[in-house]
N, C-alpha and C positions, 0 to 999 in steps of 0.2 A: 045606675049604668053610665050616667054621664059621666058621674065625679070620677068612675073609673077611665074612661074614655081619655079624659083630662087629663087625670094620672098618666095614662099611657104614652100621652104627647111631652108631657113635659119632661118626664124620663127620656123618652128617646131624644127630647132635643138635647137633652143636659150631658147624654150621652157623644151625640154627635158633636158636641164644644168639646167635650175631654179630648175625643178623639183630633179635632183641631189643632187643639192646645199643645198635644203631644208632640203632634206633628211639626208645628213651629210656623215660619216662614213659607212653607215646602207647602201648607194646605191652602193659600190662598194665592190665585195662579196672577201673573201678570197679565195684563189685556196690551196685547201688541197693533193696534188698529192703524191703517196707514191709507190713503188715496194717491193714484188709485193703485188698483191694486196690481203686485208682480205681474209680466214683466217689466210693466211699465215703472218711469223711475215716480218714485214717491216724492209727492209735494207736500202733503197735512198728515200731519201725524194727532191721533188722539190723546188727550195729558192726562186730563182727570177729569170730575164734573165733582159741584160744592150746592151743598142744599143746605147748610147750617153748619153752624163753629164744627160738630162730631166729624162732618169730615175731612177736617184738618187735624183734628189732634187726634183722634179717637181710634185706635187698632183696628188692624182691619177682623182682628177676630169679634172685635165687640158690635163691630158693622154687621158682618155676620149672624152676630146675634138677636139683631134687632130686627132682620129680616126675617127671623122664625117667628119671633114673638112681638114684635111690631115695637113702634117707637113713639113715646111721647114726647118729643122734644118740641115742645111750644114755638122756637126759633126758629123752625126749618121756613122754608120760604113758600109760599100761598100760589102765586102769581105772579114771577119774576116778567119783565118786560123789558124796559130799558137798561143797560148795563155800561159801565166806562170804568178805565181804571185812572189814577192819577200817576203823578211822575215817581209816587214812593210803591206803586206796584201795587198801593189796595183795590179790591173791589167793588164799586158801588154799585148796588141793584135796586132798581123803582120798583117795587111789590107793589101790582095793581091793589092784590088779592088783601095783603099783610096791612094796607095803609100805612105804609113806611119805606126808608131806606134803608137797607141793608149796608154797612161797610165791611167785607171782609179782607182782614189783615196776615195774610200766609205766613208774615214775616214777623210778628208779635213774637216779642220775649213772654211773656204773660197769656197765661191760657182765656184773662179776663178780656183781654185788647183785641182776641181775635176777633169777636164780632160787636159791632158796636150797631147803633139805629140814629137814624136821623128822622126827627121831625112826628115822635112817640105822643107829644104830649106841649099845651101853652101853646103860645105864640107860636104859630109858623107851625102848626097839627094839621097834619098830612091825613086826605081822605081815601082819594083816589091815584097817586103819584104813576106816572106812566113814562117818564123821563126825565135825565139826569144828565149834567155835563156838569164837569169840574174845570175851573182856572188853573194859571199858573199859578196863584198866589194861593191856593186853596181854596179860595169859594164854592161852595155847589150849588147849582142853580136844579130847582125842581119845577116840575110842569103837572099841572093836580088836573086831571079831567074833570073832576066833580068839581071842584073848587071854581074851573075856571080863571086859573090862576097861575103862577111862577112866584114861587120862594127862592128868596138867597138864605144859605147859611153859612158862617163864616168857617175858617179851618177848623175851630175847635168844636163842630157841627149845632153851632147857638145861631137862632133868627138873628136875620140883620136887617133882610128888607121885600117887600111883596112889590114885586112890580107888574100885578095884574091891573087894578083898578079899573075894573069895564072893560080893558083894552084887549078881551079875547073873547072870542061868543064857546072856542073848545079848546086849550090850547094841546098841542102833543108831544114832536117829535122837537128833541132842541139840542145844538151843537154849539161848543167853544171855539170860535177860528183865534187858534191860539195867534196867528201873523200878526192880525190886526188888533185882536184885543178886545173881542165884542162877543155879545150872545146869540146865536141865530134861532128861532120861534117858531116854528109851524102854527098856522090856524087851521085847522082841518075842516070847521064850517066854513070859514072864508075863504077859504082856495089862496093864503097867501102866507108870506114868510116875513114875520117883523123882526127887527133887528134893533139892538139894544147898547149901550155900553155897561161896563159891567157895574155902572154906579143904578143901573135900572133906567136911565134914559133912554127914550126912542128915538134911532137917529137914521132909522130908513124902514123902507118896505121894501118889498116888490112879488109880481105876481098877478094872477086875479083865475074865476070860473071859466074853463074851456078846454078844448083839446087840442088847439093848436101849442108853438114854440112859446114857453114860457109860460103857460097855462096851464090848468093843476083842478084833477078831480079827484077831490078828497085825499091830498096829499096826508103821509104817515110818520115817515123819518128821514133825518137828513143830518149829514155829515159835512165836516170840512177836514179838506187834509191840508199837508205842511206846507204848502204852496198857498193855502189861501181860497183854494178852487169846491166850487161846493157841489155836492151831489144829494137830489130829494127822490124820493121814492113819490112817484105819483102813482097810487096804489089804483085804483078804478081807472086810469087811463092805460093799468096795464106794463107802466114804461121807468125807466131811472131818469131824469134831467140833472144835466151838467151846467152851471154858471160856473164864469169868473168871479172874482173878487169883486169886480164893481158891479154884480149881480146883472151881465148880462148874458145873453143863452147862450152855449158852447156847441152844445149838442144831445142826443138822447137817444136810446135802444130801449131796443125789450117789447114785447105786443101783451096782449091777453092770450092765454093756449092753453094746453093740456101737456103740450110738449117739450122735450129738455131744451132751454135757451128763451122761449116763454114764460111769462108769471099767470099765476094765479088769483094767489094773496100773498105779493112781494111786500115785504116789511122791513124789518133792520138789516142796515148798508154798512159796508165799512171798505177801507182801503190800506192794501200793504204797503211796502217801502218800495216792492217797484210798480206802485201805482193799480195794480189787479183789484177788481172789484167786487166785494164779496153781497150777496146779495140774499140773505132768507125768507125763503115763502113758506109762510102758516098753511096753507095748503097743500104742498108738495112735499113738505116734513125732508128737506134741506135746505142747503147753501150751493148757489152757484154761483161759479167764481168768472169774470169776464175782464176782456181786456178796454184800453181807456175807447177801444172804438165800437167795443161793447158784443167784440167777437166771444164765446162760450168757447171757456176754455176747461174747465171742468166741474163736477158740483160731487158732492158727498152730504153723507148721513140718509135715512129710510126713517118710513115710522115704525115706532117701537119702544121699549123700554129701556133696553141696555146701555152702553156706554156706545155711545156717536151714533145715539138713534133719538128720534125726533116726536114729540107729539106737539103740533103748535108751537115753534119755534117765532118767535118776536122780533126782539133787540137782539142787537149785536156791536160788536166792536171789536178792533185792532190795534193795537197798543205798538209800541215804536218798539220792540223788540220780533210784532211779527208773532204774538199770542192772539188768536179768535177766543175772541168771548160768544155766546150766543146763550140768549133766552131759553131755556125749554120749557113753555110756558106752565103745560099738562102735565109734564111731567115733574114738575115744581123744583129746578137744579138749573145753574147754569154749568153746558158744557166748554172745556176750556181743548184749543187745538194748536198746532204751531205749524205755522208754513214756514216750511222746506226750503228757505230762499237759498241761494248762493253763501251770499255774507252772514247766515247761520248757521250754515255749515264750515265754512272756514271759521266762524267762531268757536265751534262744538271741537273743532280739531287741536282747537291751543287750549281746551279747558283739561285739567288734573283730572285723572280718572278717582 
C-alpha cells in the first residue's frame, strides 16, 4: 500500500513539472514586495534571497522541484550570521552552523567560482565563525566564538595570520573602518571593543561593563561607515551607541520594549548613503530603519518563511550601492533588499531597459 502511495506522489509531482515545463516562464510568478506599502511611496524593495550556489544558477523550475521532493545539496548554509560584501560585489557569510565562510560570487563566469569556502580545513580551520569583515586589499578577517579567536585570510582566501592569542575571553561582532585602515573587535564578555591594524596589532581599546555613556552590556555588532563614525549594538542594554573615530561617545537611542522603535534582541546594524540606520532584531523577526538621532522611521519583514519574512534574523549589512544584506538565521538564506534612495532612482532612470 505504501509503494503504491509513493507511486501516486511521484506521478503527480512529475506531472505537476511537465505541466510547468510547458508553461515556460509564465508558471513561476514574480514576487513584487515593496515597504511600505501603497499609498505610501516605497523605500525597500525585495531582490532575492541566496542559501547555496542553486540559487544563482539553478531554474527556477528545478527550485521548484526540489521543494516537492526536497534537496540534498550539502552547500546550502546551516546558520548564516555575519554577512559583508567586498568592493567586487561577492558575498561573504560566517555560518555559525556550517564552521566556515561562505563566498558567494553572482558575478562568476564559471558555475565552479560561484561559491567558494573559506577556512574548510589546516591552518586557520574555522569552528564557530560568527563574523566577517573584508579590507580594501582583500583580506578577511574572521571572529570564531569557540576558538576565541580572529583569523586573517589573505585574497586568495589562504591563512596569513591569527591575531587572537589570549587577547579575547568571546570575540564577536567585527568591522573594517575602511578611513583609517584598521579592524574594530567586539569582546562581548568584556564589554569592550579592541582595535587592530590590519597587520594584527593592537593599537586601542575603549569601553568597559555598565549602563551609562560609553558602556556596554553584552555588546553584539558593530559597524563603521565612510566617515569613519562607529555604531555597536549594545544588545542587553536595549540601545545602539554612536562614537567618533577617536572613539569617543556621540550619542545613543533605542530602550528594551515590545514596541515598534524599541529592541528586543537588536543584533546586526548597518548604514545607507544617506546615513539611516538599519537595525535587526532576532526577536521582532525585522529590520528598523532609524534616523542618525535615532527617530524610527520605518521597519519591514514579519516572521515567516517566504521571501522578506524572518525567522531569527542576525547579521546584516549595506554595501555602497544601497543593497541590505540580512542574516536569516532559521531560515538558513541570506535575504538581499535595495533602498529606494534618490540617487537609485535617478540611477535606475539612465540604465538600458
Amino acid at each position: 500500500m505504501n509503494r503504491v502511495v509513493s507511486l501516486v506522489v511521484v506521478i503527480s509531482s512529475l506531472l505537476i513539472l511537465a505541466v510547468l515545463a510547458g508553461c515556460g516562464s509564465k508558471a513561476v510568478k514574480k514576487v513584487d514586495l515593496f515597504w511600505p506599502l501603497p499609498p505610501e511611496k516605497p523605500r525597500i524593495k525585495w531582490i532575492r534571497n541566496i542559501s547555496s550556489a542553486k540559487d544563482i544558477y539553478q531554474s527556477s523550475l528545478s527550485r521548484f522541484k526540489e521543494n516537492l521532493v526536497g534537496s540534498d545539496d550539502e552547500n546550502q548554509l546551516v546558520k548564516p550570521y555575519g554577512v559583508v560584501t567586498d568592493r567586487k560585489g561577492r558575498i561573504y557569510v560566517a555560518d555559525t552552523g556550517g564552521g566556515r565562510v561562505y563566498v558567494f560570487d553572482l558575478n562568476a563566469d564559471n558555475k565552479k567560482d560561484i561559491l567558494r569556502f573559506i577556512g574548510e580545513s589546516g591552518q586557520g580551520r574555522l569552528l564557530q565563525p560568527i563574523d566577517v569583515a573584508v579590507t580594501d586589499s582583500g583580506e578577511v578577517f574572521v571572529t570564531d566564538t569557540k576558538l576565541n579567536t580572529v583569523y586573517c585570510f589573505d585574497k586568495d582566501f589562504n591563512f596569513k595570520l591569527n591575531i587572537g592569542a589570549k587577547q579575547f575571553s568571546r570575540p564577536t561582532g567585527i568591522a573594517y573602518d575602511r578611513k583609517n585602515n584598521r579592524i574594530l573587535i567586539l569582546d562581548t564578555v568584556e564589554d569592550l571593543v579592541k582595535v587592530f591594524d590590519t597587520k594584527g596589532n593592537k593599537i586601542g581599546e575603549f569601553g568597559k561593563p555598565g549602563e551609562k555613556q560609553g558602556e556596554f552590556n553584552r555588546p553584539t555588532n558593530i559597524k563603521v561607515d565612510k566617515n569613519g563614525k562607529i555604531y555597536i549594538t549594545d544588545t542587553m542594554n536595549g540601545r545602539i551607541q554612536i562614537f567618533d573615530e577617536n572613539f569617543n561617545f556621540v550619542s545613543s537611542f533605542g530602550s528594551l520594549g515590545q514596541t515598534a522603535g524599541t529592541f528586543a534582541r537588536p543584533r546586526g546594524l548597518g548604514i545607507d548613503s544617506d546615513g539611516n540606520i538599519y537595525v535587526a532584531d532576532a526577536a521582532f523577526d525585522n529590520v528598523q530603519i532609524f534616523d542618525q538621532k535615532g527617530n524610527l522611521l520605518l521597519f519591514f519583514g514579519q516572521p515567516g518563511f517566504g521571501p522578506g519574512e524572518f525567522w531569527l534574523p542576525a547579521g546584516l549589512y549595506v554595501d555602497s550601492n544601497d543593497r541590505i544584506y540580512v542574516s536569516n538565521s532559521y531560515n538558513r538564506r541570506i535575504e538581499i533588499f535595495q533602498y529606494l534612495s534618490d540617487k537609485f532612482k535617478e540611477a535606475d532612470t539612465t540604465r538600458k531597459p
